[in-house]
C-alpha positions, 0 to 999 in steps of 0.5 A, a space after each residue: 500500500 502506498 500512501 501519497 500526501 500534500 499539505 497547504 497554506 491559505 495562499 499555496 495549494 498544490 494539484 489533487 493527487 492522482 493515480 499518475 502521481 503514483 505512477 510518475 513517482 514510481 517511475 522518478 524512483 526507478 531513474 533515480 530522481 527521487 533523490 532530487 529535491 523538487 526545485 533541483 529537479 524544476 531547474 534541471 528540467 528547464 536547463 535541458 539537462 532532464 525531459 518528460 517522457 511521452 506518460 509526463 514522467 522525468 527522464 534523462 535526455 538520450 545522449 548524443 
């Protein structure tokens, strides 16, 4: 079983958690992005240095 949380304040509210959550996280922890806070991972993703996948996951961009 597995369980998912958020919190908020009065003035920030994050997304309702869904199933794709789950599955994106899972899919983080397998490429071994969950070892990233998320603001290293929101400035690697706009670096280029990360991508989405075509399910919304985070992946490693192909090497050239």
């Amino acid at each position: 079983m597995d369980f998912f949380g958020t919190c908020h304040s009065d003035t920030a509210k994050p997304a309702i958690l869904q199933a794709r959550h789950l599955s994106w996280y899972r899919t983080n922890m397998v490429r071994g992005l969950t070892f990233y806070p998320p603001d290293i991972l929101s400035v690697m993703l706009k670096d280029g240095k990360l991508q989405m996948d075509e399910k919304g996951a985070l992946t490693l961009p192909p090497e050239v």
